[in-house]
C-alpha positions as CSV (number, residue, x, y, z in Angstrom):
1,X,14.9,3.6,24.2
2,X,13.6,4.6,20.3
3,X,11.1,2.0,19.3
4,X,10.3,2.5,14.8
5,X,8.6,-0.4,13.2
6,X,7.4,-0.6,9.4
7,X,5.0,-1.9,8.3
8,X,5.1,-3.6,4.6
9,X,3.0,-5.3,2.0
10,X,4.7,-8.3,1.5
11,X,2.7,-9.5,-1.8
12,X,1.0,-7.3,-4.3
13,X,-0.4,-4.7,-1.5
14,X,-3.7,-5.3,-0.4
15,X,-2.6,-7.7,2.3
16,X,-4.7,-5.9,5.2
17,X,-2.3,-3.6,6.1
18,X,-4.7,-0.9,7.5
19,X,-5.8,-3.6,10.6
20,X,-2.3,-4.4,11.5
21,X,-1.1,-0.8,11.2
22,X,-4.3,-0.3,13.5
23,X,-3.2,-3.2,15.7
24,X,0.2,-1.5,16.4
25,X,-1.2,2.0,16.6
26,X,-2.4,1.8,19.7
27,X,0.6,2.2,21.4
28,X,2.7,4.3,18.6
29,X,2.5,8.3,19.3
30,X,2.9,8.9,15.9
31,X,2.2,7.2,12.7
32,X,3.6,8.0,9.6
33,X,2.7,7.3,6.0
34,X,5.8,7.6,3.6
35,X,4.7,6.6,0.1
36,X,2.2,6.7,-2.6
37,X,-1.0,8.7,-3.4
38,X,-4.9,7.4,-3.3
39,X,-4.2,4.7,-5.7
40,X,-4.2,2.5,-2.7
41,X,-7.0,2.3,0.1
42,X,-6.6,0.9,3.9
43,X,-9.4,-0.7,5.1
44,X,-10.3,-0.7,8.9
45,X,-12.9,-2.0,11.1
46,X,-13.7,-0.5,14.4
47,X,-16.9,-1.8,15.9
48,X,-19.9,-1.3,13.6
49,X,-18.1,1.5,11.6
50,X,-15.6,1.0,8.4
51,X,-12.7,3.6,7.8
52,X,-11.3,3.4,4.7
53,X,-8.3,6.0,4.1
54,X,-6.3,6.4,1.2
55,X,-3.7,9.1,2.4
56,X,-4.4,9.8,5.9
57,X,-2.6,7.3,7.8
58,X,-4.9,4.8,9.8
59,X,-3.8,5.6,13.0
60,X,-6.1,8.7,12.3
61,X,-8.9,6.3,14.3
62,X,-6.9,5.9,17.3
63,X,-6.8,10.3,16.9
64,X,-2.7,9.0,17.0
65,X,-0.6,12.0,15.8
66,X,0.3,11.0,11.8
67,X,2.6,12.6,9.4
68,X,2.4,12.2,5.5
69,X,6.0,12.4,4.5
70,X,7.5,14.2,1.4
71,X,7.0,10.4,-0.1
72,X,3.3,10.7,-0.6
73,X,2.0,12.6,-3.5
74,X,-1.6,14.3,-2.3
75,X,-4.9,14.9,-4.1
76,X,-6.2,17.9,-1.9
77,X,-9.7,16.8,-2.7
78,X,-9.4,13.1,-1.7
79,X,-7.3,14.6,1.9
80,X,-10.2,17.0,2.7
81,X,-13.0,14.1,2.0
82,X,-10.9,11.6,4.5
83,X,-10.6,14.8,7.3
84,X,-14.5,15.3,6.9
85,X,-14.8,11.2,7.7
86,X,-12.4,11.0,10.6
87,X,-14.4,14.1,12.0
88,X,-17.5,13.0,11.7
89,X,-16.6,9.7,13.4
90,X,-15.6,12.3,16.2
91,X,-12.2,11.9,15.9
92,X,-9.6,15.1,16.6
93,X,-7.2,15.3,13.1
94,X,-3.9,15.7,14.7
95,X,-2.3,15.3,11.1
96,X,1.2,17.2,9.8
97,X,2.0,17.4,6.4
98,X,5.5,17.6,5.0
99,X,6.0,20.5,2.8
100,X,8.1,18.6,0.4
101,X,5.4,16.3,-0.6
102,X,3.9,16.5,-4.3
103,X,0.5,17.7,-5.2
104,X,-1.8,15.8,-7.7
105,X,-3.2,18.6,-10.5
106,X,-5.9,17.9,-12.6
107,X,-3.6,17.2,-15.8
108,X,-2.0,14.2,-13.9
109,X,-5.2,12.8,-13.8
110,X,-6.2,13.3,-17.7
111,X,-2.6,12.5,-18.5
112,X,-2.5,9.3,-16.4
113,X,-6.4,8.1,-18.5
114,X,-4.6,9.1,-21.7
115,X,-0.8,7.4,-21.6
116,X,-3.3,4.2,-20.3
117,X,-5.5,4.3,-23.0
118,X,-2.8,4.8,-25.4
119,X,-0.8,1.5,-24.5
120,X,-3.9,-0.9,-26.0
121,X,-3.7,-4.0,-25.2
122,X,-0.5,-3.3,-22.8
123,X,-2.1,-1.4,-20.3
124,X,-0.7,-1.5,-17.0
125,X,-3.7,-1.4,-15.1
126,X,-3.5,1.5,-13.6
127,X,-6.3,3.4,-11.1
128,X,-5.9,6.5,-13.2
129,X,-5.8,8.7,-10.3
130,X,-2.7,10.7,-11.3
131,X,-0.1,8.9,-9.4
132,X,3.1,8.1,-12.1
133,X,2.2,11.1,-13.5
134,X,2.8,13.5,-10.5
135,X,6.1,11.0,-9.8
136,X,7.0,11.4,-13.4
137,X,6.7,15.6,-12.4
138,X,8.4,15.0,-9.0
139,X,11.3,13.5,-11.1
140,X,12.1,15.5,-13.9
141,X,11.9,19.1,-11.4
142,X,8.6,19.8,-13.1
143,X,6.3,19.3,-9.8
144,X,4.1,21.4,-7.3
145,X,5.1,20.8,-4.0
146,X,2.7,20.9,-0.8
147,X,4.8,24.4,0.3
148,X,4.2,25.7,-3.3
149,X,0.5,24.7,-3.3
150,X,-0.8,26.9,0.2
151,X,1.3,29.7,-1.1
152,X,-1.0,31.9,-3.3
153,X,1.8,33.8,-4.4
154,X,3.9,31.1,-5.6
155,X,0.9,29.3,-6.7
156,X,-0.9,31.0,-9.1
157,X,1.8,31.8,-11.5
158,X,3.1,27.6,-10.9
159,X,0.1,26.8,-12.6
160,X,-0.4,29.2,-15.1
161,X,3.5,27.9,-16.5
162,X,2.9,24.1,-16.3
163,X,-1.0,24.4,-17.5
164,X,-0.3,25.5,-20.8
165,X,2.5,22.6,-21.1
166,X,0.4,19.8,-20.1
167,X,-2.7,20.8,-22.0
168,X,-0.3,21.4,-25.1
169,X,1.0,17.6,-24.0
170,X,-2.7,16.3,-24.1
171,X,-3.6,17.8,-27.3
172,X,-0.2,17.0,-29.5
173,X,0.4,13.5,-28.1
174,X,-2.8,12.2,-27.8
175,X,-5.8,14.2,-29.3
176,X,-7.2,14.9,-26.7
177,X,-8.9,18.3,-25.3
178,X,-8.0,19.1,-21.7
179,X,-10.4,19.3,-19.2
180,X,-9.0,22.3,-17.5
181,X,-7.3,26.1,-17.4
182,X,-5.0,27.7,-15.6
183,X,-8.1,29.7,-14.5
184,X,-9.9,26.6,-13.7
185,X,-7.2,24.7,-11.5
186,X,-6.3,28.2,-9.7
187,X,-9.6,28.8,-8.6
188,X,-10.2,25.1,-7.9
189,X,-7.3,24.7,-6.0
190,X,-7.2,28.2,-4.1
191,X,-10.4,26.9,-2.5
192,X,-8.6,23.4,-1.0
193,X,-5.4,25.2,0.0
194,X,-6.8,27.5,2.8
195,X,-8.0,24.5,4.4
196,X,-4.8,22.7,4.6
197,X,-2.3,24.8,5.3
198,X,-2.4,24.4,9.3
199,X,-1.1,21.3,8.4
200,X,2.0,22.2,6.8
201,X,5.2,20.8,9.0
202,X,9.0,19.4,8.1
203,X,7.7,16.0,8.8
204,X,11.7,14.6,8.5
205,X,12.3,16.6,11.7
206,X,9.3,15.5,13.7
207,X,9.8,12.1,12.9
208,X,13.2,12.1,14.0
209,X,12.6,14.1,17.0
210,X,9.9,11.6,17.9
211,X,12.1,8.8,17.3
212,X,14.9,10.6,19.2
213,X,13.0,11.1,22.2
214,X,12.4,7.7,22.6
215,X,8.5,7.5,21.6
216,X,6.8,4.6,19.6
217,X,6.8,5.7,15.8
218,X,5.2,3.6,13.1
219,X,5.5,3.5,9.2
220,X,2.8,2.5,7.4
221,X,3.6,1.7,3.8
222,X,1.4,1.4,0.7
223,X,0.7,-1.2,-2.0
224,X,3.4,-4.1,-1.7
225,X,6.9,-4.9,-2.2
226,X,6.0,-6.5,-5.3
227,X,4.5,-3.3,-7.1
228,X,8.1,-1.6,-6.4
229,X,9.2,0.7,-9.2
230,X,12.6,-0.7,-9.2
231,X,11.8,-4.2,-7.5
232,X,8.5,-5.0,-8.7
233,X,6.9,-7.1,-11.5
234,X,8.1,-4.0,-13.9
235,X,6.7,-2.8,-15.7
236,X,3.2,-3.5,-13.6
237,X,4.3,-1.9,-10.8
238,X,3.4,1.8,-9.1
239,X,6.0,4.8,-9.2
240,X,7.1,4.8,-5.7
241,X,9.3,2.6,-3.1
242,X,6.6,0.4,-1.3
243,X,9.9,-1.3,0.2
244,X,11.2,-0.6,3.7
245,X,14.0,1.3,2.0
246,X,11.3,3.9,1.0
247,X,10.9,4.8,4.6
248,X,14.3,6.2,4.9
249,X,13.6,8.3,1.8
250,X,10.0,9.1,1.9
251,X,10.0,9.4,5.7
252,X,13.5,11.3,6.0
253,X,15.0,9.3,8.3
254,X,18.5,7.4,8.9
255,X,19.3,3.9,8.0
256,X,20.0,3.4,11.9
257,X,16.6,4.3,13.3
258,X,14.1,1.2,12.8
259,X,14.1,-1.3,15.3
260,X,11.1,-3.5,13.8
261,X,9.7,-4.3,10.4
262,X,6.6,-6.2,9.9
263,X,5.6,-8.1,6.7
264,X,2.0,-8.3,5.9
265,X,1.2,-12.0,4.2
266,X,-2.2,-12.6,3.0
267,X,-3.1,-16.1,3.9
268,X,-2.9,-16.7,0.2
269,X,-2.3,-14.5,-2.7
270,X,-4.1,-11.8,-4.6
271,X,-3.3,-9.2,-7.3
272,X,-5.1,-5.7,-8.5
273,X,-4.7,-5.3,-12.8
274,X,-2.3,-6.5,-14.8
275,X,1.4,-8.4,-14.3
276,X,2.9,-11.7,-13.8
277,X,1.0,-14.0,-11.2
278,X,2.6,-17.0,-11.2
279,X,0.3,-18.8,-8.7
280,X,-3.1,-17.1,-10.2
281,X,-6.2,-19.4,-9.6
282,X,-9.8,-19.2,-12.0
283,X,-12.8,-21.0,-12.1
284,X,-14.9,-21.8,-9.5
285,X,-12.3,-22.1,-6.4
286,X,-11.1,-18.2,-7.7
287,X,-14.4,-17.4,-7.0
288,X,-14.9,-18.9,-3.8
289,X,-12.1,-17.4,-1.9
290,X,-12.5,-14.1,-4.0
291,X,-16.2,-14.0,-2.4
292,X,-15.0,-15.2,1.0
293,X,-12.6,-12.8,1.0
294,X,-14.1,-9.6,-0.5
295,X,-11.8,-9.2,-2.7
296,X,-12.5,-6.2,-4.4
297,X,-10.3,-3.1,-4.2
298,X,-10.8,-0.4,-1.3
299,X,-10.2,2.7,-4.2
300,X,-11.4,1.2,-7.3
301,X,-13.9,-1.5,-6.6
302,X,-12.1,-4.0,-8.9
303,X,-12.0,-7.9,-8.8
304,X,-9.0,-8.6,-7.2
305,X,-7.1,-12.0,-9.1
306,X,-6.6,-14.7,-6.5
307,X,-4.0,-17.4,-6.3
308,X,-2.4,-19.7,-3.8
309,X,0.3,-18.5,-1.3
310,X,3.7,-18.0,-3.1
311,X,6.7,-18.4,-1.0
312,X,9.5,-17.8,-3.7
313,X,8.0,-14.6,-3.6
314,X,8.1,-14.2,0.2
315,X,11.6,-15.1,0.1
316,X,12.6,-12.5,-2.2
317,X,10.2,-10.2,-0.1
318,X,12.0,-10.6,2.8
319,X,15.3,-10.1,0.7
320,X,14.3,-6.7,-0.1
321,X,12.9,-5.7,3.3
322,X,14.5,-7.9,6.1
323,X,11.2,-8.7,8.1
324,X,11.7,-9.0,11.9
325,X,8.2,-10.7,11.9
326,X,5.2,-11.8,9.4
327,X,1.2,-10.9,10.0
328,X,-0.9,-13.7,8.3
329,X,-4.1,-12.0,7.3
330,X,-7.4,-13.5,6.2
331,X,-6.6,-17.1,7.9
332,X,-10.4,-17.6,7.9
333,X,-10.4,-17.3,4.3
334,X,-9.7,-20.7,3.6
335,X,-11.0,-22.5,6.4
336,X,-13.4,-24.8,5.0
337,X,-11.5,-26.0,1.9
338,X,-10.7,-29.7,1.6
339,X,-7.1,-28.8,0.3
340,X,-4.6,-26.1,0.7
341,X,-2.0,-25.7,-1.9
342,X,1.7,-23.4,-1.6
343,X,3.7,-22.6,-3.9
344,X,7.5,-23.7,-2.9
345,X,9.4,-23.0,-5.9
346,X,9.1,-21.9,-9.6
347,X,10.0,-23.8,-12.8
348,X,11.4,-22.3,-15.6
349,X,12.6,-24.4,-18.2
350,X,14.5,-26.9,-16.6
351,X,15.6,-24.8,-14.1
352,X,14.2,-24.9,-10.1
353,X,13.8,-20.9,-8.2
354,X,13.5,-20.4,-4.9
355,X,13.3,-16.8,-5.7
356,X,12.0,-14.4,-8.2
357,X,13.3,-13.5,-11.2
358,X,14.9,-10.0,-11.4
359,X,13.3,-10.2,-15.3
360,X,9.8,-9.9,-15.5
361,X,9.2,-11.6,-18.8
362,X,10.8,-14.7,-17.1
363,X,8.5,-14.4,-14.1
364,X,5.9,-14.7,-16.6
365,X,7.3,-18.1,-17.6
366,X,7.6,-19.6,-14.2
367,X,5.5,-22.5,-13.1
368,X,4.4,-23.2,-9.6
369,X,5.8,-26.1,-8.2
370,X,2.9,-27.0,-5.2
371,X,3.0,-29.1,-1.9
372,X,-0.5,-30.1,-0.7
373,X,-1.9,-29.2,3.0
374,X,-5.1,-30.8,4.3
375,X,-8.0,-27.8,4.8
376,X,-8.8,-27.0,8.6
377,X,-12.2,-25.1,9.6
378,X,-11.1,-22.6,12.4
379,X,-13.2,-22.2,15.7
380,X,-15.5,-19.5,17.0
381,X,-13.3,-18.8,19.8
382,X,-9.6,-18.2,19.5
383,X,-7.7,-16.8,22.2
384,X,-4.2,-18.4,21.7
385,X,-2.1,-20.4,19.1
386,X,-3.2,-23.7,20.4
387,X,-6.9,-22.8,19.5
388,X,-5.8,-23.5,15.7
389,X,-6.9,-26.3,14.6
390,X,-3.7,-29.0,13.9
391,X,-3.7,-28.4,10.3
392,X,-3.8,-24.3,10.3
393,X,-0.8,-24.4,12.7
394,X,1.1,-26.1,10.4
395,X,0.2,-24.0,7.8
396,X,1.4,-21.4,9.7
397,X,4.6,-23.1,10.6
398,X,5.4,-23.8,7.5
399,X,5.4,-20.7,6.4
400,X,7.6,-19.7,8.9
401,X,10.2,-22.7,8.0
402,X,10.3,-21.8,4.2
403,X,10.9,-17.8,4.7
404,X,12.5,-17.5,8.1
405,X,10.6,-15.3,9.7
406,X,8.3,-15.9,12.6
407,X,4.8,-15.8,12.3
408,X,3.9,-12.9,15.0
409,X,0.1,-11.8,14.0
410,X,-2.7,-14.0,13.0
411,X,-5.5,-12.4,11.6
412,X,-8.5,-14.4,11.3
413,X,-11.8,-11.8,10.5
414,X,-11.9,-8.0,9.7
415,X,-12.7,-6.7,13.4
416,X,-9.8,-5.5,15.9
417,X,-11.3,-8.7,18.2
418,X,-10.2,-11.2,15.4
419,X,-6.5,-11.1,15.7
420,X,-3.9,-13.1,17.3
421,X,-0.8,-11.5,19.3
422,X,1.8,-14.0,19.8
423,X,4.5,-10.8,20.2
């Protein structure tokens, strides 16, 4: 019997999808990452010790088997700093790299800080790690693939052809000197490659091998469904499918193979740079729960915006993805506030949603319409749902009620310990 679950962001990413993908690790034989570069960061806590990974996938802790699909675009540097950590932590890397996967080059990153700077007061918000950029390559037949990359012979002349282009791109479009050479990024690069390219695999045909052989295969995805490139808050979103449909691209697989797919919902809401955030909180409360729940990014260190729970846009998230079940992250967040608030619908104009927008400029106009719970504070000890206090189960229930989905995960601290299996 084939067991795949996915695991998705249900919000803006940064829902604590690193412990849940942890959570189900430990009985997957292979995880899989299937989108997106090191603009995102997983966070996981295993005793004393934090792991945080940007393109390994966290299963990497459990020493799980993991894939990074043709999906993922890589930064060689960034990979070979996460191997080091999960080494170190005296961990075995048992990771396989699909050789259709795109390669971030130093003119990504330069181009990605330019075309930022350039929109002013627009700006996107973006890490500026090279991501759209190597997906804007990837799309217009202009990239280096992961095959291309450990090849020296293919390599060096790849590079001395698109060099010149992009450093002709930074100087007539944006002033700008480049940063690099051909000779530069060869002899840069040539040093990474040697070290990676054990690791090269056709991850599409291990995953469906794995999955055809009946053993437990997981999907972790990055960001959230919300930052989609066709689904998202466009234009603040990130250039890959963060949806569940991106597994069957970015992963290789058919529509016919996932049995499972997990949302992750943070307790309440929070975003990363700019965009529509309909139920965005400031002052002092912003603060409070930002603090509480160290909100700050995992790859860039930045504030995170904060806001109540939005269920229009859980509705719409479970649209796009068709969860199975939710994981509730970051419960303990709110205990101690006298009031809880949930957004249950938008208003725009004189019009009621119970979804979002497909128009982003109208998302912007939309006005959270609240219902009120009373605050709980949650116990030391939790060991099963009736340890919640009254008042967080029906928080939980309710969110259950208004999107459909049963509430299978609680998580209520960062540590493997403080989570809540009702599966």
């Amino acid at each position: 019997m084939m067991s795949a679950r996915i695991v998705i962001g249900a919000q803006f990413g940064d829902e604590g999808k690193g412990k849940i993908v942890d959570f189900f690790s430990e009985k997957a034989s292979l995880v899989v990452r299937f989108n997106g570069g090191n603009n995102a960061g997983h966070t996981v806590v295993v005793g004393e010790k934090t792991f945080k990974f940007h393109l390994i996938p966290s299963g990497a802790v459990q020493g799980k088997e993991c894939c990074i699909g043709a999906g993922v675009v890589i930064d060689p540097r960034v990979l070979l700093e996460e191997i080091e950590m999960v080494k170190k932590a005296g961990k075995t890397v048992r990771l396989f790299i699909d050789a259709r996967s795109h390669i971030i080059m130093p003119w990504h990153r330069e181009l990605d800080g330019a075309r930022e700077q350039a929109k002013g007061d627009k700006k996107i918000g973006t890490t500026k790690r090279g991501i759209g950029p190597c997906y804007a390559d990837r799309a217009s037949r202009s990239g280096v693939r992961f095959c291309e990359f450990v090849d020296p012979r293919r390599f060096r002349p790849r590079v001395k052809e698109l060099a010149a282009r992009k450093a002709a791109e930074l100087e007539k479009l944006y002033g700008l000197k480049p940063g690099f050479s051909a000779e530069s990024v060869i002899k840069e690069y040539t040093g990474y490659a040697p070290k990676l390219r054990d690791f090269l695999a056709d991850c599409s045909v291990k995953v469906n091998n794995a999955i055809n052989s009946g053993k437990n295969v997981l999907f972790e995805g990055a960001q959230g469904a919300f930052l989609d490139n066709d689904f998202g808050s466009y234009p603040f979103v990130t250039s890959s499918h963060p949806i569940a449909g991106g597994v069957l691209v970015g992963a290789g697989i058919g529509i016919n193979k996932i049995e499972a797919c997990t949302g992750v919902v943070k307790a309440y809401t929070t975003r990363v740079g700019s965009g529509p955030f309909v139920t965005e909180l400031s002052g002092k409360l912003a603060e409070r729960i930002r603090k509480a729940g160290a909100e700050f990014g995992t790859t860039t260190g930045r504030p995170r915006r904060v806001g109540w729970l939005d269920l229009p846009l859980l509705r719409t998230s479970h649209l796009l993805n068709n969860f199975s079940d939710l994981a509730i992250t970051k419960l303990d967040v709110l205990t101690g506030l006298k009031e809880i608030k949930v957004c249950v619908s938008y208003k725009l104009g004189e019009k009621e949603l119970s979804l979002v927008p497909a128009d982003s400029l109208k998302l912007e106009e939309c006005k959270p319409v609240y219902e009120s719970f009373e605050g709980f504070e949650l116990p030391e000890k939790i060991e099963q749902f009736s340890d919640l206090p009254e008042n967080a189960r029906a928080y939980l229930q309710f969110i259950e009620k208004e999107t459909g989905v049963p509430v299978k995960i609680v998580s209520y601290g960062p540590k493997r310990k403080e989570t809540l299996n009702l599966l």
